[in-house]
C-alpha positions as CSV (number, residue, x, y, z in Angstrom):
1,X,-14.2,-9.7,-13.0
2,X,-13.7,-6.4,-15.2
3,X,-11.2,-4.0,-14.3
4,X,-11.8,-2.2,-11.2
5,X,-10.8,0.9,-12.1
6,X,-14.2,0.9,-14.0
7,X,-16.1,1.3,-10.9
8,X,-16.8,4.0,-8.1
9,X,-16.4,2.5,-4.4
10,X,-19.9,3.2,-2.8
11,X,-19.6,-0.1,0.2
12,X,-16.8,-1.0,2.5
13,X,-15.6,-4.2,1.3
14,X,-13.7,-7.1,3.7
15,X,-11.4,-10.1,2.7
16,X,-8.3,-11.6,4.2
17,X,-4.9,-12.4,2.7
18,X,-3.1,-15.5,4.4
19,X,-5.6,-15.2,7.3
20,X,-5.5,-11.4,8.1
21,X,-8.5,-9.5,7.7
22,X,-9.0,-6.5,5.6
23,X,-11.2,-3.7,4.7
24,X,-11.7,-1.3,2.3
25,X,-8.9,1.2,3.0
26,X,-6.3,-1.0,5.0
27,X,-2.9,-1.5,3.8
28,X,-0.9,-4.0,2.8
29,X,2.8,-4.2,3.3
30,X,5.4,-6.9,1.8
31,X,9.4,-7.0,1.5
32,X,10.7,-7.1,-1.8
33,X,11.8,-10.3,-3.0
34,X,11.3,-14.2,-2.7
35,X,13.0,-17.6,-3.2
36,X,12.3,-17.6,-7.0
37,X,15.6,-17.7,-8.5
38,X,17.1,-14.5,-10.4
39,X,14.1,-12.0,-10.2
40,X,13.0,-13.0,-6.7
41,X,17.0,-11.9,-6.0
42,X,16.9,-9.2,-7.8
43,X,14.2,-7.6,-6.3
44,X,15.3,-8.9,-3.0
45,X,18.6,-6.2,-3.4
46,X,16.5,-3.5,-4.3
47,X,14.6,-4.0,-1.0
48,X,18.3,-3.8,1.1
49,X,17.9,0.1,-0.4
50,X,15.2,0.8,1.4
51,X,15.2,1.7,5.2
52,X,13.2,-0.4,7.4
53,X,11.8,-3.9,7.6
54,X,9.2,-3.0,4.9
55,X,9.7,-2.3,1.3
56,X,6.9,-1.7,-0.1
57,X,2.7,-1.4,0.5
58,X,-0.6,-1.5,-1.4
59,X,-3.7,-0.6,0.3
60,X,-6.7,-3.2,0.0
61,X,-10.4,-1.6,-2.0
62,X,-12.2,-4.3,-2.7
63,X,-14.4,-5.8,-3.7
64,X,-13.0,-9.5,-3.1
65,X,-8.9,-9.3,-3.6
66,X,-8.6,-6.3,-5.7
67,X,-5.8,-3.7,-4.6
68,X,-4.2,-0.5,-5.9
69,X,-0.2,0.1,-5.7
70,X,2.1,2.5,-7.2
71,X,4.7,0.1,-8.5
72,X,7.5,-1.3,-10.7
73,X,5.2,-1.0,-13.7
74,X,5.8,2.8,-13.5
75,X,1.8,3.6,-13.0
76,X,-0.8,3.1,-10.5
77,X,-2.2,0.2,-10.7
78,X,-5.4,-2.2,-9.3
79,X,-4.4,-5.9,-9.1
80,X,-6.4,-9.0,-8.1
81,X,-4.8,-11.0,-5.0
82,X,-6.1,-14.6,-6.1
83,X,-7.5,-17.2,-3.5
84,X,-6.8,-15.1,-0.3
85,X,-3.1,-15.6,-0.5
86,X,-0.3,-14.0,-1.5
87,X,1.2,-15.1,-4.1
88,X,3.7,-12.9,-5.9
89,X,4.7,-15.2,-9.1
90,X,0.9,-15.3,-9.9
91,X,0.6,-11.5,-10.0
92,X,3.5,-11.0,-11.5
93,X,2.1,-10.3,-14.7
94,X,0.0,-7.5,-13.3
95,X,2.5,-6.2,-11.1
96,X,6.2,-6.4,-12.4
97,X,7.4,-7.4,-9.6
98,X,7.6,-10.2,-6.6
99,X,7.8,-9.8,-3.1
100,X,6.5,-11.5,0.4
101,X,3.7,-10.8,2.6
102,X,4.6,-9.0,5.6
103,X,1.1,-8.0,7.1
104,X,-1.1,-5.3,7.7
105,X,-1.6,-1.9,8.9
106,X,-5.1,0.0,10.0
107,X,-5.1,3.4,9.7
108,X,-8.3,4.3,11.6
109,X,-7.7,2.1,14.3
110,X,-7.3,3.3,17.8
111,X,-8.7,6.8,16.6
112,X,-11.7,8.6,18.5
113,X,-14.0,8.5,15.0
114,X,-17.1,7.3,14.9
115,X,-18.2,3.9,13.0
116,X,-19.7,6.4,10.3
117,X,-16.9,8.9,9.9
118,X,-14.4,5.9,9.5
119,X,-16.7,4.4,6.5
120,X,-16.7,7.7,4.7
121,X,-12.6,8.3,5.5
122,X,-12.7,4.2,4.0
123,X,-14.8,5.0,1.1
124,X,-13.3,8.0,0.2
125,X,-9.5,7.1,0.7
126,X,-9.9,4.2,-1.7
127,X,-12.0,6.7,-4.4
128,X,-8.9,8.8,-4.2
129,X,-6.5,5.8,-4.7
130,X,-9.0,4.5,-7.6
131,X,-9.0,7.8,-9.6
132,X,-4.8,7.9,-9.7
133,X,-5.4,4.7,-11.1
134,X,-8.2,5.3,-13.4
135,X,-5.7,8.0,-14.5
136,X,-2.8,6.1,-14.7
137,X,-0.9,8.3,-13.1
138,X,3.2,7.7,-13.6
139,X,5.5,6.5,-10.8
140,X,7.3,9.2,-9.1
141,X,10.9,8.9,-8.9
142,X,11.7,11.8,-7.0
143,X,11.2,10.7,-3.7
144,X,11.8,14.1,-2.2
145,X,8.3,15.4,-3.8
146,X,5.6,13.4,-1.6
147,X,3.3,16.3,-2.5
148,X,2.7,16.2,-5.7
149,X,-0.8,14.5,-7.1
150,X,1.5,13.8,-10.7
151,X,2.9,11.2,-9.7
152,X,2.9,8.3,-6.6
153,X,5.5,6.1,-5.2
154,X,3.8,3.1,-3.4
155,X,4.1,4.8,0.1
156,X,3.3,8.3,-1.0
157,X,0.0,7.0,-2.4
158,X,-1.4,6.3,0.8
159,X,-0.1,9.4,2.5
160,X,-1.7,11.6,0.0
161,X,-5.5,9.5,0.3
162,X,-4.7,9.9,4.5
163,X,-3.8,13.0,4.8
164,X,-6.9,14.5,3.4
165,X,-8.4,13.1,6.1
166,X,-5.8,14.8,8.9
167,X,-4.1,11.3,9.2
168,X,-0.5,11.9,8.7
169,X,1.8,8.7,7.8
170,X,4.6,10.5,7.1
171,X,6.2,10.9,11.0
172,X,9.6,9.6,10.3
173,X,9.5,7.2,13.3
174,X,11.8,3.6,12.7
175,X,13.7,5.2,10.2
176,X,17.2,7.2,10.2
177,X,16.9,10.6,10.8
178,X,18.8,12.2,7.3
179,X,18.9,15.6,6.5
180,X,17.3,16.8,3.7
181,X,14.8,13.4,3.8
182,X,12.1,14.2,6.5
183,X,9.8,14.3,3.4
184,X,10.4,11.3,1.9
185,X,7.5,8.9,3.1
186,X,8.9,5.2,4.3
187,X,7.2,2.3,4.6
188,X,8.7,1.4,7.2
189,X,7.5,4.5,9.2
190,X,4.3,4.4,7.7
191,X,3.9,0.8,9.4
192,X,5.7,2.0,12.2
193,X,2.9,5.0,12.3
194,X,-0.3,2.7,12.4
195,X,-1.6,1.6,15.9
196,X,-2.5,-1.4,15.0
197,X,-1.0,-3.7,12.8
198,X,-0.9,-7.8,12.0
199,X,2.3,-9.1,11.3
200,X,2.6,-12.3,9.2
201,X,5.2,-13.4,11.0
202,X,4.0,-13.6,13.7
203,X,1.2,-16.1,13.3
């Protein structure tokens, strides 16, 4: 498949990832780290930073497994999850970095929208996600800016295509309440944020 990056999202697209459906727009949310030796630690320490159960998240566009993060290769990125599972040492080429499945978030769900309004919110959130990655847009490692369009931590990224759309992740609930940080965008609250959500874990 050529690079998605290439292409304009004009449908809604579904797909699962270890049994969990998707569509165009939803987001995906993993803890950093796995049992593969030395990186799979590594990464696993730099997850303990981060407040929360969740490290990290990526937000599904389609079509088939492709996604968009803002991650440890210091740009936006798309990325193919292969097979319907995830498998972090096969993307790790792509990605730069490994981490485990946690589950899934939905945004729109449990909102009074319409069927239609939530496909154009869909469509257009992962358009907006696209072009930071069509422009390769840096990683932003001041954590304290969640406004800026320069530059996207993973997190920020979907706040930014949400909020647009007066959907606000950024509510600070499940994670300590430090001064100076009520802007900073967590996964964890992020997850904690969405209505509805499908735990891997769980299942």
């Amino acid at each position: 498949m050529k690079n998605l990056v290439n292409y304009d999202i004009n449908e809604v697209h579904k797909y699962e990832i270890n049994g969990i459906p998707l569509e165009t727009g939803d987001l995906i949310f993993t803890i950093d780290g796995n049992p593969s030796p030395v990186i799979g630690q590594f990464w696993w320490i730099v997850g303990r930073l981060i407040p929360g159960d969740v490290d990290h998240i990526a937000i599904y566009i389609g079509p088939e497994g492709r996604c968009i993060e803002a991650g440890a290769v210091g740009k936006v990125i798309d990325f193919q999850v292969p097979s319907k599972k995830w498998n972090a040492d096969a993307m790790l080429k792509d990605r730069g970095f490994v981490d485990e499945f946690y589950g899934v978030a939905y945004p729109l769900s449990g909102s009074n929208l319409s069927d239609e309004k939530k496909q154009q919110i869909r469509l257009d959130v992962a358009q907006y996600c696209l072009d930071q990655a069509r422009d390769k847009k840096p990683y932003n490692l001041n954590f304290l800016d969640s406004d800026t369009e320069e530059a996207f931590y993973c997190s920020q990224l979907v706040y930014k295509a949400y909020i647009r759309h007066g959907i606000n992740l950024n509510t600070e609930k499940e994670v300590p309440k430090i001064p100076f940080t009520k802007s900073i965008v967590f996964p964890q609250e992020v997850w904690a944020t969405c209505k509805e959500k499908k735990p891997f874990f769980s299942m």
